[in-house]
N, C-alpha and C positions, 0 to 999 in steps of 0.2 A: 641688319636684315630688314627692320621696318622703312631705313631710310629708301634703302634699295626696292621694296614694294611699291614704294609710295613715288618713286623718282618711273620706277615702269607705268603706274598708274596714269600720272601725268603724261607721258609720253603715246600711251594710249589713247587719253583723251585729246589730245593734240592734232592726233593723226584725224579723230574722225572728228572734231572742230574743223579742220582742213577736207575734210571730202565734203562735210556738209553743206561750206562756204563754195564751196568747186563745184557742185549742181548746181546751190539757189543761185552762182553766178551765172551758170548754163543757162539755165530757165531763161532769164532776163535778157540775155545775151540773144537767145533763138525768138525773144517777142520785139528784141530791137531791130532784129536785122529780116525778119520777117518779110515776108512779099517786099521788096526792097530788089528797084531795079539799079544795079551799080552803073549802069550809061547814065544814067538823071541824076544818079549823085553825084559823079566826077563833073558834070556839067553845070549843075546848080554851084558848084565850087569854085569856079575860074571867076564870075566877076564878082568882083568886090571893090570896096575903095580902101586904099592900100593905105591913107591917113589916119583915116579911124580904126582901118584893124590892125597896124601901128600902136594908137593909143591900148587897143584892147589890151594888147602885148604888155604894155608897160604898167597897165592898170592890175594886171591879174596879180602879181605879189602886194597889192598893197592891204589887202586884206591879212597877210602876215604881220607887216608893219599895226596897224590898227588892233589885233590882237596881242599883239605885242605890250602896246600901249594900254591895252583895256587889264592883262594880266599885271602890271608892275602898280597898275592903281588899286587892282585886289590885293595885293600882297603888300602895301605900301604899310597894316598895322605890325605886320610883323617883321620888314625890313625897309626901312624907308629911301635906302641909299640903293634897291635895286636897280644895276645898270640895264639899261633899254638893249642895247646892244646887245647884250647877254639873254635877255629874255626874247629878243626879235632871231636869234641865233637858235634859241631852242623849240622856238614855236615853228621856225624853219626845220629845225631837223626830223622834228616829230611829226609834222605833217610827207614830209620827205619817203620818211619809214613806212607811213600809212599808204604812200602812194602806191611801196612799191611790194609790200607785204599785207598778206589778209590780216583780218582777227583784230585790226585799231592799235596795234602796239605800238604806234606812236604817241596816242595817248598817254600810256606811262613813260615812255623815252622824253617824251617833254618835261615832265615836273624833274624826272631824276636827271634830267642834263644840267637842268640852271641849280639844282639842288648842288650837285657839286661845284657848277659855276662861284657860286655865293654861300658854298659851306651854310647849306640850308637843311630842312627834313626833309626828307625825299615824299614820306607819306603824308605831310602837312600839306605840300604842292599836288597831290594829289587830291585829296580832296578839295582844293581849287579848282582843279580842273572838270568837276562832277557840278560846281556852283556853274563855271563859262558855262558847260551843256547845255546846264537848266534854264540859265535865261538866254541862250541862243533860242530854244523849244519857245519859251515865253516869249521872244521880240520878234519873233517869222509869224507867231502868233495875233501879235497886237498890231503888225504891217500887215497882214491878211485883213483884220477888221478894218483898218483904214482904205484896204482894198473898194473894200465892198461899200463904207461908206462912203466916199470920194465922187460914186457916180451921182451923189445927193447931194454934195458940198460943193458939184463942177457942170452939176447938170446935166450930164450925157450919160446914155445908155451903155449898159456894157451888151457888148456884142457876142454874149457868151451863149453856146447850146446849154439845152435842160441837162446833158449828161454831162458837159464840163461843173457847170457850175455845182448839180449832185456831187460829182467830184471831190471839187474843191470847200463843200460843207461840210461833205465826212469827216475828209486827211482834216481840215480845218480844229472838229469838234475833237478827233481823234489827238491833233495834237495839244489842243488845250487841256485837255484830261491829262493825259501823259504831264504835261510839266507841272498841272496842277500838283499830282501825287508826288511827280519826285521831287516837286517844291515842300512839302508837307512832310514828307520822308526825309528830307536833308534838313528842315528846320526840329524836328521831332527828334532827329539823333544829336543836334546840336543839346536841345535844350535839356534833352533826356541822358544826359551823357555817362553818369552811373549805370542809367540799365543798359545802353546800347554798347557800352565796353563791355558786358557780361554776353552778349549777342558774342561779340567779337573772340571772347574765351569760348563759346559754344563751340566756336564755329573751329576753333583752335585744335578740340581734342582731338580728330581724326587722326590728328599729326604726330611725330616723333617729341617727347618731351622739351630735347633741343629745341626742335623749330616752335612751338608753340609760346613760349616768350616773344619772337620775332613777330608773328604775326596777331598777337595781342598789341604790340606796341606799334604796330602800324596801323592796327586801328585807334589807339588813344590818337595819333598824330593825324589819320584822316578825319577825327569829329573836330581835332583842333584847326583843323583846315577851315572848316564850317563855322569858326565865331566869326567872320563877316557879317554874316547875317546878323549880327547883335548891334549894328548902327544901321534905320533907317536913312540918316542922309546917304550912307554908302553906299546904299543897295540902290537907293535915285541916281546917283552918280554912274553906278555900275548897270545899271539899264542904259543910263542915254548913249556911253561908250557901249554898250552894244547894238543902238541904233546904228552910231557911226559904222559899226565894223559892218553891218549887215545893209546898209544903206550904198555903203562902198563896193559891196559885194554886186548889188543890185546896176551900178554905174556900172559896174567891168561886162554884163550882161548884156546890159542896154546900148554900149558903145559897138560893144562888139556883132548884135543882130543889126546894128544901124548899119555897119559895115555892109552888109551883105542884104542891103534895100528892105528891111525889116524894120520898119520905124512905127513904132506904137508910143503913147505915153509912156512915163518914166515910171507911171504909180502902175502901169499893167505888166511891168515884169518883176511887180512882188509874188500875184502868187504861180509865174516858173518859180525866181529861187524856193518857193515857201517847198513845191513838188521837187524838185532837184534836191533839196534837203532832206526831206523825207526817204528819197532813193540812193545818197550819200549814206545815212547814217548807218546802212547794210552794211556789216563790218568785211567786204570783200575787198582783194586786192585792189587799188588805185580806184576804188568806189566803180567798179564795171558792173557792168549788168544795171546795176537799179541806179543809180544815177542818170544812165545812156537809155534806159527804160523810161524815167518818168519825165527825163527831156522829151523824149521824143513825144510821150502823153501829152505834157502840155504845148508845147510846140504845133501838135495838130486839134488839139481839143483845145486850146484858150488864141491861139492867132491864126486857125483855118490853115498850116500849110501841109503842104503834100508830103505822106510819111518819106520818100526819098529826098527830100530838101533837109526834112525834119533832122533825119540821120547824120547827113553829110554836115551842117551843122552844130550839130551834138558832136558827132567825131574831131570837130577840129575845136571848136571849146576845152571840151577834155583833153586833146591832146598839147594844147596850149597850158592848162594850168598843170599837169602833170609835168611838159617840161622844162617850163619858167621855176618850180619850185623845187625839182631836184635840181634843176643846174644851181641853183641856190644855195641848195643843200647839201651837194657835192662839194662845191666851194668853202664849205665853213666846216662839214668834216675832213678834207684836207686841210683848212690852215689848224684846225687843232691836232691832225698828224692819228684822226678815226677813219675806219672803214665804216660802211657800209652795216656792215655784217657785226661790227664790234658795236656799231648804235644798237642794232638792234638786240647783243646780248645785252646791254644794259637793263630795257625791260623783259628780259627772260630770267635775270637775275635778280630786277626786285620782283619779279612773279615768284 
């Protein structure tokens, strides 16, 4: 009887997690598309050069690859023989699920995919994946600051209005706080690991007797996640691979607005991705509304263009990484003989 309260509980909360996420995507969706004359977009879209938006194509999975990479060097003390392939498969699939489902469930679909791949913890790979976040938060952070120094180290002015750059100090301050805490929050439950496993029994009793073993022992495994952090050189290492992933990120950006006679500096499409990120991390289906929202912010607020230029290439950005990484991700849950749908019960199941 408790299981059964408890399984309608969640189902309730479910439902209105999904209306919630279905307005704030509304909201963003109706300030994207806003005064947006569609004869100027379709227009602003025909020329391009078809070389470099070629490369942009080919660029946009590589940031899977370099995640890939940057995870198997996290996990290297607790398995050293992690295959790449396995970890570039799961980083694929996970992002795949997010594309195509609200709520970030591919977040957990990633640790538990290679978890089975390599007969690993499921909740140890989880709490890896809480450390990537944090210094993703942290390295868009320290590329921001190089931002702004850069017009000091190169000499030239930035060409920004008082309300971009108010802008870009807020989300800026805003996001060094943020990683600050969950950097302090993630070391503090490492170190504190006695009393943050009693957090974790707290947090347990709501639950049916059965289940509260289970999600005790998935938190001992997600603080176990967190002894990373117990080697300094690691975490030097695990930062400069997160430059690369996010530096790579930045390339796929900048190839691609070159495309379409948008040629800036390579250090001035740090802070789009830094705003792009910021409008990603809104846990909506295929990152719509705030992604395609704070493109378009910076797009006209940090390079002066017209919000119908603005859109028409936001829309096709996004619809480029979207379907370069499910076709990806199609592909590798067919050869292992998954749907779709059976990815995504994986993280319904360790939820």
């Amino acid at each position: 009887m408790k299981i059964l309260i408890v399984k309608k509980a969640i189902m309730t909360k479910n439902r209105l997690s999904f209306l919630i996420l279905f307005l704030i995507t509304a909201v963003f969706l109706w300030f994207f598309f806003r005064s947006v004359r569609w004869t100027e977009v379709w227009r602003n879209l025909r020329d391009f050069d078809w070389r470099l938006f070629t490369l942009a194509v080919l660029l946009s999975p590589l940031h899977l690859l370099t995640r890939a990479i940057r995870w198997k060097f996290l996990l290297h003390p607790l398995k050293s023989d992690i295959r790449l392939v396995k970890a570039f498969e799961a980083t694929t699939v996970g992002f795949t699920v997010s594309w195509v489902f609200p709520g970030r469930v591919g977040e957990v679909i990633r640790p538990i995919y290679l978890a089975r791949e390599e007969k690993l913890s499921a909740g140890y790979l989880i709490g890896t994946v809480v450390v990537e976040r944090t210094f993703d938060l942290f390295t868009n952070c320290f590329l921001l600051v190089m931002f702004f120094l850069s017009g000091y180290l190169f000499r030239y002015r930035l060409e920004l209005s008082a309300d971009a750059l108010a802008r870009l100090y807020f989300w800026g301050k805003a996001g060094l706080f943020l990683a600050a805490a969950l950097f302090i929050l993630i070391v503090s439950l490492y170190f504190l690991k006695d009393r943050a496993a009693g957090v974790f029994r707290v947090l347990s009793r709501p639950f049916p007797e059965k289940i509260r073993p289970v999600i005790e022992k998935a938190g001992r495994e997600f603080i176990e996640g967190l002894k990373f952090f117990h080697s300094f050189w690691r975490l030097l290492g695990f930062f400069g691979l997160s430059l690369v992933v996010w530096l790579g990120i930045c390339l796929l950006y900048w190839v691609f607005y070159a495309s379409y006679g948008l040629i800036v500096p390579y250090i001035f499409i740090v802070p789009y991705v830094f705003l792009t990120m910021i409008g990603a991390s809104i846990p909506t289906p295929g990152m719509a509304g705030g992604f395609d929202y704070f493109s378009r912010l910076a797009l006209t607020g940090l390079y002066g263009l017209e919000a119908d230029r603005a859109v028409g290439l936001t829309l096709v950005v996004h619809s480029i990484q979207i379907m370069v990484t499910c076709l990806l991700g199609y592909a590798i849950l067919w050869k292992n003989r998954l749907s779709l749908f059976q990815a995504k019960k994986l993280g319904e199941t360790q939820g």
